[in-house]
C-alpha positions in Angstrom: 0.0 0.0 0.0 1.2 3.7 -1.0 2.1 5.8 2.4 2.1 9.6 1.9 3.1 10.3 5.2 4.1 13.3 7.5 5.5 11.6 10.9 6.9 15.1 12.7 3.6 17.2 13.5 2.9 19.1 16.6 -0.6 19.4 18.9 -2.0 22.0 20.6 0.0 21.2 23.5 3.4 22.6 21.7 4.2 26.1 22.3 3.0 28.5 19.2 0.7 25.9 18.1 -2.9 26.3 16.5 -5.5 25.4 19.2 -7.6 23.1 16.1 -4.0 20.5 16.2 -6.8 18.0 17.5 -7.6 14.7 16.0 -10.6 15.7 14.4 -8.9 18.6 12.2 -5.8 16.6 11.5 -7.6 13.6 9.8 -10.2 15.8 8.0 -6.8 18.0 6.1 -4.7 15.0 6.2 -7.5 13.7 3.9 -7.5 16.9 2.4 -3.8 16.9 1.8 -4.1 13.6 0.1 -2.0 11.9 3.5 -2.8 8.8 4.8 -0.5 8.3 7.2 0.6 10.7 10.2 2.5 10.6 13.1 1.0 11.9 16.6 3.2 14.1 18.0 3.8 15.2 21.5 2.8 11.9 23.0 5.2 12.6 26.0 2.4 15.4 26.9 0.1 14.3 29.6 -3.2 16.4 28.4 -2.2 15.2 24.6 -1.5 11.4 25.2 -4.7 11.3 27.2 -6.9 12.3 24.0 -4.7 10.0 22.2 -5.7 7.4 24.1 -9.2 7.9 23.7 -9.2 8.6 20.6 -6.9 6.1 18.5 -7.8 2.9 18.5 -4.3 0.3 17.3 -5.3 -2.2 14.6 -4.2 -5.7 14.9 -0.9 -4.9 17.1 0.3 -3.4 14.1 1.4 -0.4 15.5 -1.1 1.5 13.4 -3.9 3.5 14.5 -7.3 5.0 13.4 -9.8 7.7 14.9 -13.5 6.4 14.9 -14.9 7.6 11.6 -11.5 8.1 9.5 -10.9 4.8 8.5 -8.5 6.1 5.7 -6.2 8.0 7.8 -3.4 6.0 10.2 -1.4 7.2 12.9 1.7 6.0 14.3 3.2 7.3 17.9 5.6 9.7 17.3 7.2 13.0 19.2 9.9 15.7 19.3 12.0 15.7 22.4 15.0 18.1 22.6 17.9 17.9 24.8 19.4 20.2 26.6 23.0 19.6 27.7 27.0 21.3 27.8 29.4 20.0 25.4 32.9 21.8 25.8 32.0 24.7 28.0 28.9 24.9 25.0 25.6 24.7 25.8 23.5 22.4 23.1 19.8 21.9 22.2 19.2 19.2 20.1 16.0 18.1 18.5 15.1 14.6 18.3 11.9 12.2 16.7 11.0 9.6 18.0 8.9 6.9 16.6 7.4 4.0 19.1 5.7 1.6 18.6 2.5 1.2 21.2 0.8 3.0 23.9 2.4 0.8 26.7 6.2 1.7 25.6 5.3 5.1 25.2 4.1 5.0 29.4 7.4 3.4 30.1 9.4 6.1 28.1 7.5 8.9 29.6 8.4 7.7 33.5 12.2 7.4 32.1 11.7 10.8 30.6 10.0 12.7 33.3 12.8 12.5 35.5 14.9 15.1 32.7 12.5 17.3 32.5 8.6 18.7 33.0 6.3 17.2 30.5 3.6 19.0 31.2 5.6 22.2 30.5 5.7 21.8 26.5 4.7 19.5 24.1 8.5 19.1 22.8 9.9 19.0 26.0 13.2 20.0 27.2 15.7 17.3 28.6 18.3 17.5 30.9 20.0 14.7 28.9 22.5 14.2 26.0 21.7 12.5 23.0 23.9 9.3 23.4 22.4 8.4 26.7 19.0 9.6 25.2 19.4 6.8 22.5 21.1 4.3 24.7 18.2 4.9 27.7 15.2 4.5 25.0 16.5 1.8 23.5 17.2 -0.1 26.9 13.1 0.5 27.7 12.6 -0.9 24.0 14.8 -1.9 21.2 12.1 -0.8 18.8 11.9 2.8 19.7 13.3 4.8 17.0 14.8 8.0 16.7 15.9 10.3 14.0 17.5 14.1 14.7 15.2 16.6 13.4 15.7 19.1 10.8 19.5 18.4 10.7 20.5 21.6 9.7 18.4 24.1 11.6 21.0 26.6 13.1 19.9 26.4 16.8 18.3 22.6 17.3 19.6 20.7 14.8 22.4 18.1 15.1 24.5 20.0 12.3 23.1 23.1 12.8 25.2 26.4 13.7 25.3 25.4 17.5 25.2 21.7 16.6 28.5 19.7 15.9 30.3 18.9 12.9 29.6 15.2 12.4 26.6 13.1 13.7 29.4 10.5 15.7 30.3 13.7 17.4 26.7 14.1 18.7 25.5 10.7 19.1 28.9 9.2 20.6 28.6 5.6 20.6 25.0 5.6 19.8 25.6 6.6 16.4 25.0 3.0 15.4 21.5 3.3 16.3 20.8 6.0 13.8 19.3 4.9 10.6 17.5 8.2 9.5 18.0 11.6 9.3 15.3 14.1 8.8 15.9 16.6 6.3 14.1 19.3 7.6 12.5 23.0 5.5 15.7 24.2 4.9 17.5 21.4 3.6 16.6 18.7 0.7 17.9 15.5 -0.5 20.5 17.3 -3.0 22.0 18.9 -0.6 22.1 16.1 2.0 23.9 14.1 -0.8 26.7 16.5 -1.2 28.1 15.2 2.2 29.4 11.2 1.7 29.0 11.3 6.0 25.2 10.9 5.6 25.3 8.4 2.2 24.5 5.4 5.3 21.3 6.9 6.4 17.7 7.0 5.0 16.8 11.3 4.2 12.9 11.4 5.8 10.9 14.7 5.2 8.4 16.0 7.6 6.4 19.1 8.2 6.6 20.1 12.1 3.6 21.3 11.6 2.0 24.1 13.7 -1.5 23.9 12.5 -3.5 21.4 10.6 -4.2 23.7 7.5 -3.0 22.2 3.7 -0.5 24.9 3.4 1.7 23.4 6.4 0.4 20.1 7.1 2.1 17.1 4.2 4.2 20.4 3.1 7.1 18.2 3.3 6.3 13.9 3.3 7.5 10.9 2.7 6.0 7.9 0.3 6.5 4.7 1.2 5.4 1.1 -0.4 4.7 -1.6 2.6 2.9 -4.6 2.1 1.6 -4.6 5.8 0.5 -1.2 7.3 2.5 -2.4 10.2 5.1 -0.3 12.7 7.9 -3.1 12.2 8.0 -3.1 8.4 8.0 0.3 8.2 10.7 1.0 10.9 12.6 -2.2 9.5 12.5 -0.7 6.0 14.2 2.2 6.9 16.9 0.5 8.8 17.5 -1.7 5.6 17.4 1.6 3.1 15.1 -0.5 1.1 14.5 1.1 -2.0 11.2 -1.1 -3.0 9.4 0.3 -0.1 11.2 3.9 0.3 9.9 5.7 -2.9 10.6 9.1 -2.7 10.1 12.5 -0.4 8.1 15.6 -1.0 10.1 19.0 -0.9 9.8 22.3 -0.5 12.3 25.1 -1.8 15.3 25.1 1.0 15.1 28.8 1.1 11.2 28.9 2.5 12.4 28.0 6.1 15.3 27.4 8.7 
């Protein structure tokens, strides 16, 4: 089945966020948008993972979700998490997605997180935390948690932004090995992404960050994919293998629109 899919959103629990980032709107411009596949965001959020909850209902422990009445459009569990941490006499933010894969692993990562930061403060929360012992903690709770840096190249939050570092082993330490994607982000594309052999190993995923559920910012930036079971593993486990039957392609926007 074809995915056209936007896996880093935002709810109304993210500072500067539309109050309508609700189930309800996202499925009907999703639908819209021609998407089929989005991921949650903010799950670590109390208020938000509640609704979530109640809301989504997982298909055949597949990882997959639907809302009552939107049978067309799936969900995964997904969130941005940034951490907050010195490197060198330098303090670092670095933004983070993270893709899991049930409601039961996302309770267990939220009592790991909680103890690095308030999650009630922000939908993205900030983590006292660096990213290799991010990784390495997550994937102690559950091997199948994955996580991709966000928008790589954003000056202030990105893992090879301006107040990032200069290689992803640098950031990630020894977890490096647990990084299969990296998320281009609105003011990089593929192109550009190629021009640096470093990142040839990893699988370039596009994604919105979407503040509000309108078709001018929701799917703006996407990802197809080709799986033969709308299941969590087979997408997850495609992206690790850079398989090229079921990654198709990603949907761009100009570079120059945003940072």
């Amino acid at each position: 089945m074809l995915l056209f899919s936007d896996l880093h959103i935002h709810s109304k629990y993210s500072r500067a966020t539309s109050n309508k980032m609700d189930i309800e709107n996202l499925t009907r411009h999703a639908k819209f948008k021609g998407l089929n596949l989005l991921g949650t965001g903010d799950l670590t959020h109390p208020k938000w993972l509640a609704e979530l909850k109640s809301k989504l209902k997982e298909i055949d422990d597949s990882g997959f979700f639907k809302a009552e009445g939107a049978d067309d459009i799936f969900f995964i569990l997904s969130t941005e998490v940034s951490t907050v941490f010195t490197h060198e006499n330098t303090s670092k933010k670095i933004h983070h997605v993270l893709l899991v894969p049930d409601f039961e692993t996302v309770d267990k990562m939220n009592e790991f997180l909680a103890k690095y930061g308030n999650l009630e403060a922000d939908g993205r929360p900030s983590l006292n935390i660096t990213p290799a012992e991010l990784v390495e903690n997550l994937l102690s709770i559950d091997e199948r948690i994955f996580i991709v840096p966000a928008h790589l190249w954003t000056s202030w939050f990105g893992a090879l932004g301006q107040n990032g570092f200069d290689s992803l082993e640098e950031c990630y330490e020894d977890q490096v090995k647990h990084i299969y994607a990296v998320e281009t982000g609105l003011s990089s594309d593929p192109p550009m992404n190629w021009r640096l052999s470093k990142l040839d190993r990893y699988v370039l995923m596009s994604n919105s960050d979407a503040h509000s559920p309108w078709h001018w910012r929701l799917g703006r930036e996407a990802n197809v994919y080709n799986l033969e079971t709308l299941t969590y593993k087979e997408l997850t486990e495609a992206i690790k293998a850079k398989d090229g039957k079921k990654i198709l392609m990603t949907i761009e926007v100009d570079p120059a629109y945003g940072n």
